[in-house]
C-alpha positions as CSV (number, residue, x, y, z in Angstrom):
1,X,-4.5,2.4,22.5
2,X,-6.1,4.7,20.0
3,X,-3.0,5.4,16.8
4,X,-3.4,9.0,17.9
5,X,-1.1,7.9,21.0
6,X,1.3,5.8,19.0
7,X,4.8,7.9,19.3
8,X,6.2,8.7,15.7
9,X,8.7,5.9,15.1
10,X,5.4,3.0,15.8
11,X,3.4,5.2,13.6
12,X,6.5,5.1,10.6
13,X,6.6,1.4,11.6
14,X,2.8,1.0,10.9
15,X,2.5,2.7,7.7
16,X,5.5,0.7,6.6
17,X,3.7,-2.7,7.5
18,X,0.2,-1.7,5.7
19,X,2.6,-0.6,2.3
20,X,3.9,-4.0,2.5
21,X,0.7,-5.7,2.9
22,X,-1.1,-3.7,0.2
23,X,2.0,-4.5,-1.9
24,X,1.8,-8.2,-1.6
25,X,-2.0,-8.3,-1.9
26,X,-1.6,-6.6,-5.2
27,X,1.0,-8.1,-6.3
28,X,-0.3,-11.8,-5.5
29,X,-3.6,-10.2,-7.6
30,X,-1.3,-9.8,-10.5
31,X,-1.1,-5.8,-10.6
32,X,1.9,-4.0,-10.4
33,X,2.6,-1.5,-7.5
34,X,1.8,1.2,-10.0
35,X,-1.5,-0.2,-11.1
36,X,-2.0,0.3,-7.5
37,X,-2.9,3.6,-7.6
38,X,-4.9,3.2,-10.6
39,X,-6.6,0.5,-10.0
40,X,-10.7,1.0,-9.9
41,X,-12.9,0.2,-6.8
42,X,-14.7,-2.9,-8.9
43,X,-11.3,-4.3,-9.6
44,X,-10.4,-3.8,-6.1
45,X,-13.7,-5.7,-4.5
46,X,-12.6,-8.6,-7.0
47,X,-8.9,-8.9,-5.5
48,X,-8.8,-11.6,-3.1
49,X,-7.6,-11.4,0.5
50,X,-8.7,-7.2,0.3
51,X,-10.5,-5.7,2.8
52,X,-13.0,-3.0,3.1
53,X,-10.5,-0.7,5.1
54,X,-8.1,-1.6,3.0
55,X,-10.1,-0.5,-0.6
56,X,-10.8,2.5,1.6
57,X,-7.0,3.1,2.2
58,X,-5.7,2.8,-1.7
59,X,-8.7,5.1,-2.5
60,X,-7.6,7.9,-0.2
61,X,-3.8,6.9,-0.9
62,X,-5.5,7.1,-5.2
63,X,-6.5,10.2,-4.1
64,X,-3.7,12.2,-2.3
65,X,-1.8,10.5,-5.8
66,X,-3.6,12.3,-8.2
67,X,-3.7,15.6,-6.6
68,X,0.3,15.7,-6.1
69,X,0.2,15.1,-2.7
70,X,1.2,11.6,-2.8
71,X,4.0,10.6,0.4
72,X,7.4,10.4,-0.9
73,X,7.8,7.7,1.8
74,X,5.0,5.4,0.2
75,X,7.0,5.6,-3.4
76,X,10.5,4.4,-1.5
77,X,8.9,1.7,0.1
78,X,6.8,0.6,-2.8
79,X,10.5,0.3,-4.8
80,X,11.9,-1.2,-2.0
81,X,9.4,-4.3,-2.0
82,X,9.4,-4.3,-5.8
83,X,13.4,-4.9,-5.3
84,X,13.1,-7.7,-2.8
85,X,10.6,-9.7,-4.2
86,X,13.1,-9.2,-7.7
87,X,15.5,-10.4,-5.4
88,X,13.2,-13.1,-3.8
89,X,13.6,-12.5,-0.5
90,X,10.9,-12.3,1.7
91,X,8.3,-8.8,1.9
């Protein structure tokens, strides 16, 4: 089923899976989740386990960032996974 037919809680439920993932990609890369949104696309292509959607995704999430637009959502969860992996606990 295209996403355009997912009802709004799968679609919350989505985005929140893919935040985690990116998380943990970057964080097992060494970056922070900040560095995240700074990160370049040549750093990016040299992460391992990234793919080319994904590059795509930070680089539209790097750009709705820069011109104030960026998801208040996106910033609790990116705290949130920076607090369990503090923790320990699982992503």
């Amino acid at each position: 089923m295209p996403p355009y037919f997912l009802s709004e809680r799968n679609r919350e439920m989505s985005r929140e899976k893919f935040v985690q993932r990116m998380y943990r990609v970057f964080t097992d890369a060494g970056y922070s989740a900040l560095q995240m949104l700074t990160v370049s696309a040549e750093e990016m292509v040299e992460i391992p386990n990234i793919t080319i959607p994904e590059i795509r995704a930070v680089m539209y999430i790097q750009k709705k960032y820069s011109r104030g637009e960026f998801d208040e959502m996106i910033k609790r969860e990116v705290k949130r996974c920076e607090r369990r992996k503090a923790d320990g606990r699982r992503l």
